[in-house]
DOZATI-156700 format. One record per residue (C-alpha): x negated, z negated, y; residue number from 1; residue in three letters. Coordinates in steps of 0.5 Angstrom, whole numbers. Layout:
// DOZATI-156700
@x->X	z->Z	y->Y	pos->NUM	code->Ala .
...
// end
This chain:
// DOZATI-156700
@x->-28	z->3	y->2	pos->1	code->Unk .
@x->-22	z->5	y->7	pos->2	code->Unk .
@x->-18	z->0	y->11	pos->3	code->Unk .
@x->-12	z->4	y->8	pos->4	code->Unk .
@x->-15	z->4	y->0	pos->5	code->Unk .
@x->-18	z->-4	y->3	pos->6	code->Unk .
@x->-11	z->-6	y->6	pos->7	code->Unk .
@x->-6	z->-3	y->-2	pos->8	code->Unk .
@x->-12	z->-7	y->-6	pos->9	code->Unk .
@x->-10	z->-14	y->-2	pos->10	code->Unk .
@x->-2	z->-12	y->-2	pos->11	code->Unk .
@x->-3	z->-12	y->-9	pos->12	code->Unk .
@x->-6	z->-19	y->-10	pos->13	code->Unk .
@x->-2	z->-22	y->-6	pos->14	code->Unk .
@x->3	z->-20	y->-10	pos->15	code->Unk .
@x->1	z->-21	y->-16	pos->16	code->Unk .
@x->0	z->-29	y->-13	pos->17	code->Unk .
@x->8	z->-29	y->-10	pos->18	code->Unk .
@x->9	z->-28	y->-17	pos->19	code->Unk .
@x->6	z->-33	y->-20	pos->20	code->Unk .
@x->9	z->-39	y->-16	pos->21	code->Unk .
@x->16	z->-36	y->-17	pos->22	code->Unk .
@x->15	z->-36	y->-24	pos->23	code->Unk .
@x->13	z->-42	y->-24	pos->24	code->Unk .
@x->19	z->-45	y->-19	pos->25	code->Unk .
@x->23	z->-41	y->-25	pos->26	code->Unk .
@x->19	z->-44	y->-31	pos->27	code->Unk .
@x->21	z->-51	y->-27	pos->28	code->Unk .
@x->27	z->-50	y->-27	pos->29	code->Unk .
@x->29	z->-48	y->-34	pos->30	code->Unk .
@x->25	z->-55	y->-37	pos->31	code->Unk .
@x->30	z->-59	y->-31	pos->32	code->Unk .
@x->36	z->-57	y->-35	pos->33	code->Unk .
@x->32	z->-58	y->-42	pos->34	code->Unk .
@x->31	z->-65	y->-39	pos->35	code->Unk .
@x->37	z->-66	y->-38	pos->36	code->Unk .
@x->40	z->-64	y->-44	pos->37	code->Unk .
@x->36	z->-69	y->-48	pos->38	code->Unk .
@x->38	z->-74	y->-44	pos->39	code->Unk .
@x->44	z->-72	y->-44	pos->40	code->Unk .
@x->46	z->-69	y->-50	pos->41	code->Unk .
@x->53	z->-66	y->-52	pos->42	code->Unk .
@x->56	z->-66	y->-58	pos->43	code->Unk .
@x->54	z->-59	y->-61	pos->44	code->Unk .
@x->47	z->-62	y->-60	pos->45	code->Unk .
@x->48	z->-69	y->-64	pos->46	code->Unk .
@x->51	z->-65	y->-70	pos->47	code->Unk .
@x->45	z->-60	y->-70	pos->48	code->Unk .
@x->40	z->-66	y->-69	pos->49	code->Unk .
@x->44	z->-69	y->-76	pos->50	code->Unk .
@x->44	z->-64	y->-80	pos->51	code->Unk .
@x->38	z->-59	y->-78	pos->52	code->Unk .
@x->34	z->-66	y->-76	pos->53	code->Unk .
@x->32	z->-64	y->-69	pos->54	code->Unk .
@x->37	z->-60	y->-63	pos->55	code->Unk .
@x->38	z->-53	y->-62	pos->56	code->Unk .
@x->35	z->-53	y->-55	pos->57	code->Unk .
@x->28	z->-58	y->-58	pos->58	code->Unk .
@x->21	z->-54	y->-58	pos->59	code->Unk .
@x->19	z->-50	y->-65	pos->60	code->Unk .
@x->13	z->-48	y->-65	pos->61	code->Unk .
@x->10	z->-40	y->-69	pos->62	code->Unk .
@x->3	z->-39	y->-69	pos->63	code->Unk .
@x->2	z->-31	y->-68	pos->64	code->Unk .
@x->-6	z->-29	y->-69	pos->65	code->Unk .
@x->-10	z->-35	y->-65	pos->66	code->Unk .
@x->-3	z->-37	y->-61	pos->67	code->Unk .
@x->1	z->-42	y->-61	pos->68	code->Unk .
@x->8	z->-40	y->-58	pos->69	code->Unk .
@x->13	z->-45	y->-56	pos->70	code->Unk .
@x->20	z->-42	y->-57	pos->71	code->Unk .
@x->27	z->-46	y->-55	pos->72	code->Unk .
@x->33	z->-45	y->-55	pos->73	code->Unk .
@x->38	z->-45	y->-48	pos->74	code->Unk .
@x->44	z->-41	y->-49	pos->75	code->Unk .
@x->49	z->-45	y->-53	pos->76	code->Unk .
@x->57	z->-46	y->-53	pos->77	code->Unk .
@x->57	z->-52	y->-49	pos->78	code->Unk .
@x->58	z->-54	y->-42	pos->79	code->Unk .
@x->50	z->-56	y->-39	pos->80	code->Unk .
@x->47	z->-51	y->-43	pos->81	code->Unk .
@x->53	z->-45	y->-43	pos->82	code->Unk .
@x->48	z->-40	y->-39	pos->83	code->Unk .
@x->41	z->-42	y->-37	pos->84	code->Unk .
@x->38	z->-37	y->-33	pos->85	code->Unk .
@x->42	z->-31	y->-37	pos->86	code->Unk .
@x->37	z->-32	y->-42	pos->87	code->Unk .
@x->38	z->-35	y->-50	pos->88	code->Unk .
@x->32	z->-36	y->-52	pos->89	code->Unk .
@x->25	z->-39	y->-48	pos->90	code->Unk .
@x->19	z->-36	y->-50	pos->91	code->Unk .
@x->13	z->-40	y->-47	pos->92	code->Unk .
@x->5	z->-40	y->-48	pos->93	code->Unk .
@x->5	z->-47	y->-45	pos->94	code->Unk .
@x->0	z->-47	y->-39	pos->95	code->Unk .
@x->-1	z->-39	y->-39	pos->96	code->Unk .
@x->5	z->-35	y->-38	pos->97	code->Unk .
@x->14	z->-35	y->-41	pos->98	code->Unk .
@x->18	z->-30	y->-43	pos->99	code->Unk .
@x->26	z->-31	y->-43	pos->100	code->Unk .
@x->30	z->-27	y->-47	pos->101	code->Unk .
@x->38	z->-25	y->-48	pos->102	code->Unk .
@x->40	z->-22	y->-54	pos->103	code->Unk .
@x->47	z->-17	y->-56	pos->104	code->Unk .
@x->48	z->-16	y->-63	pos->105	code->Unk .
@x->51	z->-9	y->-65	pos->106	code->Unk .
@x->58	z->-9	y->-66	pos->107	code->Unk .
@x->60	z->-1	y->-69	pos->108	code->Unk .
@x->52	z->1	y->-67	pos->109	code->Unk .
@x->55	z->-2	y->-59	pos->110	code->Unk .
@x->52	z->-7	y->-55	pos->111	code->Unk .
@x->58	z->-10	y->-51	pos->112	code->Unk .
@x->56	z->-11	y->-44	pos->113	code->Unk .
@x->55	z->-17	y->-40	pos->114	code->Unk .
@x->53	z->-15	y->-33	pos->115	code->Unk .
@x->54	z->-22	y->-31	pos->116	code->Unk .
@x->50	z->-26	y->-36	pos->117	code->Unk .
@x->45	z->-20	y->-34	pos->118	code->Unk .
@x->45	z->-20	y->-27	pos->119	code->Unk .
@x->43	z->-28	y->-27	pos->120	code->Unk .
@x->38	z->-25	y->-32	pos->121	code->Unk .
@x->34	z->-21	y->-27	pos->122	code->Unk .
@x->35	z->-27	y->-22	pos->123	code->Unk .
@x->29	z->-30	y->-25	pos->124	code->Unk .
@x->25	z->-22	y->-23	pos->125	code->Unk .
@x->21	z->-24	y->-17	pos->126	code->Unk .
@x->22	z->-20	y->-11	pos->127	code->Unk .
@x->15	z->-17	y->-10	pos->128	code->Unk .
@x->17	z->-13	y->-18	pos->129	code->Unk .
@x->17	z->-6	y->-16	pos->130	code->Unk .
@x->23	z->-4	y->-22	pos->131	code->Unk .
@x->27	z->-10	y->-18	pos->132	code->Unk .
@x->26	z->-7	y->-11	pos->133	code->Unk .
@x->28	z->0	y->-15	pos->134	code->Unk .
@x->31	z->0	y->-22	pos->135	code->Unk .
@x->28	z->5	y->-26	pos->136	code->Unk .
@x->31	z->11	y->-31	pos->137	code->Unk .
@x->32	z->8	y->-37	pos->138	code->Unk .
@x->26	z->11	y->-42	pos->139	code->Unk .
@x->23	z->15	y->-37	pos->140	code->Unk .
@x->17	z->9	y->-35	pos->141	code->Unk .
@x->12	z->6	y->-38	pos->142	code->Unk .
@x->12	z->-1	y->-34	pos->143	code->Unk .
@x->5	z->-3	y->-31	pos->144	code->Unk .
@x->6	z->-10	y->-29	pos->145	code->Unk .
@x->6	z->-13	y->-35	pos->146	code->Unk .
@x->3	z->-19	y->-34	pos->147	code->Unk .
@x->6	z->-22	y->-28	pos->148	code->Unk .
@x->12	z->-20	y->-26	pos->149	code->Unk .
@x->17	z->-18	y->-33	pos->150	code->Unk .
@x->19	z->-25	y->-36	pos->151	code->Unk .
@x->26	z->-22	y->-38	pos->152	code->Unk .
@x->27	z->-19	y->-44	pos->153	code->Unk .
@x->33	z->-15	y->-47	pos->154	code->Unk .
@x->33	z->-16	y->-55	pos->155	code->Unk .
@x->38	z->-12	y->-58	pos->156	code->Unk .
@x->40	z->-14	y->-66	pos->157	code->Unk .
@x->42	z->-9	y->-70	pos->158	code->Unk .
@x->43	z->-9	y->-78	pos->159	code->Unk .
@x->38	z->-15	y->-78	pos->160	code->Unk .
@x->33	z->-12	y->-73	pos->161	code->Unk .
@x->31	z->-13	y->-68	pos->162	code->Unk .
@x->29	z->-7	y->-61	pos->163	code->Unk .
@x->26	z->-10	y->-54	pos->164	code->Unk .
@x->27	z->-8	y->-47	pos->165	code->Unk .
@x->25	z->-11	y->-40	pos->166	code->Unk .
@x->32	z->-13	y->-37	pos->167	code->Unk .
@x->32	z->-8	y->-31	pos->168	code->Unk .
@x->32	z->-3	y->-37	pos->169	code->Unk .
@x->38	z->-5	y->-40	pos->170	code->Unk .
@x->41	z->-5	y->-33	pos->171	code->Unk .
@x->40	z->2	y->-32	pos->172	code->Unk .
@x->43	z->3	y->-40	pos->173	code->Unk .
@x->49	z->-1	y->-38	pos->174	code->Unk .
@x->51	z->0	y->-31	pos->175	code->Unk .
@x->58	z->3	y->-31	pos->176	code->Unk .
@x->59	z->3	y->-38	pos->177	code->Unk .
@x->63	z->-3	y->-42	pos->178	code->Unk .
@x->60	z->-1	y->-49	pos->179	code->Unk .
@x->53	z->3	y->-50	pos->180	code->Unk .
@x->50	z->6	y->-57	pos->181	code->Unk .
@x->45	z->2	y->-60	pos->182	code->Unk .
@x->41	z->9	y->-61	pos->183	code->Unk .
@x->39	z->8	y->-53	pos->184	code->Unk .
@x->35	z->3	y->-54	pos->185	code->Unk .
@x->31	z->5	y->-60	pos->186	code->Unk .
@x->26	z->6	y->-56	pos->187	code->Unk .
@x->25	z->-1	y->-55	pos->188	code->Unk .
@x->18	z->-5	y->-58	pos->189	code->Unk .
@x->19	z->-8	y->-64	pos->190	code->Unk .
@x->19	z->-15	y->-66	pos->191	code->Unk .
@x->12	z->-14	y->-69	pos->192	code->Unk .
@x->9	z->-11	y->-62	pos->193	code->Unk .
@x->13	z->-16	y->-58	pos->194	code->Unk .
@x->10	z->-22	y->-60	pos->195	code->Unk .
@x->4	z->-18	y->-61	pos->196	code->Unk .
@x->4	z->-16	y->-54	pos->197	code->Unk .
@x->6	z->-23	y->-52	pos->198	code->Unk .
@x->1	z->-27	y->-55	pos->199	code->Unk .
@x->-5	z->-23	y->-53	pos->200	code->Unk .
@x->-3	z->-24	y->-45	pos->201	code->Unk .
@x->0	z->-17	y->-44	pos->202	code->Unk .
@x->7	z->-19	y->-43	pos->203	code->Unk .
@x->11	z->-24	y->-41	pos->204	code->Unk .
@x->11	z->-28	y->-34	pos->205	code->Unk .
@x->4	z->-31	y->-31	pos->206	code->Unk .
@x->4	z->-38	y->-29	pos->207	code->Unk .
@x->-3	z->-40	y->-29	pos->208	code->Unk .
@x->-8	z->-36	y->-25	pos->209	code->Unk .
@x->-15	z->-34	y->-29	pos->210	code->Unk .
@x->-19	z->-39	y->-29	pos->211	code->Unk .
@x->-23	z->-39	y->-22	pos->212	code->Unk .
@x->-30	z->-42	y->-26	pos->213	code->Unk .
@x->-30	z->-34	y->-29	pos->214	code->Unk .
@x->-31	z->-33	y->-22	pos->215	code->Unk .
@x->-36	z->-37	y->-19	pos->216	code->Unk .
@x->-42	z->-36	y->-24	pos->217	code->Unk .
@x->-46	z->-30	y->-21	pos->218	code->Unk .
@x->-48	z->-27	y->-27	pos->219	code->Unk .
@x->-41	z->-25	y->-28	pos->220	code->Unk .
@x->-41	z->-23	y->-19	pos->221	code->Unk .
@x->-47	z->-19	y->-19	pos->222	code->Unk .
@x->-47	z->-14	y->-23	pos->223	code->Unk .
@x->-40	z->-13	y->-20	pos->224	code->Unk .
@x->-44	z->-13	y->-13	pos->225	code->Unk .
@x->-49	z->-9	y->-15	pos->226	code->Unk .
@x->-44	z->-3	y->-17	pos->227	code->Unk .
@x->-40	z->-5	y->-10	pos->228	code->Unk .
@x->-34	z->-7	y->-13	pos->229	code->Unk .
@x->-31	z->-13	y->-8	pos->230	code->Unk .
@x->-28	z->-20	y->-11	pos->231	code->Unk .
@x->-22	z->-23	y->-8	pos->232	code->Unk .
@x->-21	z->-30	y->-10	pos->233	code->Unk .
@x->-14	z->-33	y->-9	pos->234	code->Unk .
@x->-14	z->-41	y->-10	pos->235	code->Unk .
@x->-7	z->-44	y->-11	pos->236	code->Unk .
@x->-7	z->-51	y->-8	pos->237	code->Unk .
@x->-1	z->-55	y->-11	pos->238	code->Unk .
@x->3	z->-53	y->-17	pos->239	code->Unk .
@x->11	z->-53	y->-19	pos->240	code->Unk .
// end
């Protein structure tokens, strides 16, 4: 192997590391304020809590296949949880990987834009993105990392359904236009593969890195060794 071919290898890895502490420094940060709000609720909660039997913003769980998914709800009219993170709903695989959406119901097949609540969406991309260092064009790509950088999530809502985009791509939809047709993004994932892609670890932002055991083991090491592969191992030592 090159030096040059060596040095792109362990840029990558690098970069994949930095993305999983900034997801869990993001993570961390949006259970803060869920604490909060369960220690101090605001009257929205109380009143759901009394007719539905537990708060908005309290875990639901959905099986999807052998996963378990936890979802909660963080945008709501009130004050403390007005704009968690740009996002309304939090999906999240406890210990593996979340997933933060921000939906915009079709008015007249158009989705109003919101460029603040969007941006403070993108905040929560970690800076070694590639599509955050450079926006995309808009249905041109096809994202290749998928497991550690894209935890933001568009969900456009039109006549009861339901298209996913990643958040950079509804930025470059929605730049300079107040409205857009919902047609431009029809070309979103359905609700179906969305959770089909999430719950098997091929979307949505990585907070745990694999396993080091997996890697340990020589009869998982040798036969890479033998076919001169090289293992790069990064140990994480304290946890957000």
């Amino acid at each position: 192997m090159e030096r040059a071919e060596f040095s792109q290898v362990y840029n990558l890895m690098i970069d994949d590391a930095e993305a999983i502490v900034h997801n869990q420094q993001v993570l961390a940060g949006v259970h803060t304020q869920l604490q909060h709000n369960i220690l101090v609720p605001f009257e929205q909660d109380l009143i759901y809590e009394e007719h539905f039997g537990q708060r908005p913003s309290e875990p639901r769980q959905i099986r999807h296949g052998n996963t378990t998914i936890t979802t909660r709800i963080l945008h709501q009219a009130g004050i403390r949880l007005s704009d968690v993170n740009g996002a309304d709903l939090l999906y999240e695989i406890e210990g593996e990987k979340f997933g933060l959406i921000q939906y915009k119901k079709s008015s007249s097949s158009r989705i109003q834009s919101d460029e603040f609540q969007l941006a403070r969406l993108l905040d929560n991309c970690p800076d070694v993105c590639r599509y955050k260092k450079s926006r995309p064009i808009p249905r041109t790509w096809l994202p290749l990392k998928l497991n550690a950088y894209c935890g933001c999530w568009y969900g456009i809502i039109h006549n009861g359904e339901r298209r996913y985009v990643h958040a950079c791509e509804a930025e470059g939809i929605m730049r300079g236009f107040n409205r857009v047709e919902v047609s431009e993004f029809e070309f979103g994932l359905t609700r179906q593969t969305f959770l089909e892609l999430f719950s098997s670890c091929r979307a949505g932002a990585l907070i745990r890195p694999v396993n080091e055991r997996l890697f340990t083991p020589k009869e998982y090491t040798s036969p890479l060794l033998e076919q001169q592969h090289f293992i790069l191992t990064v140990l994480q030592r304290g946890r957000w």
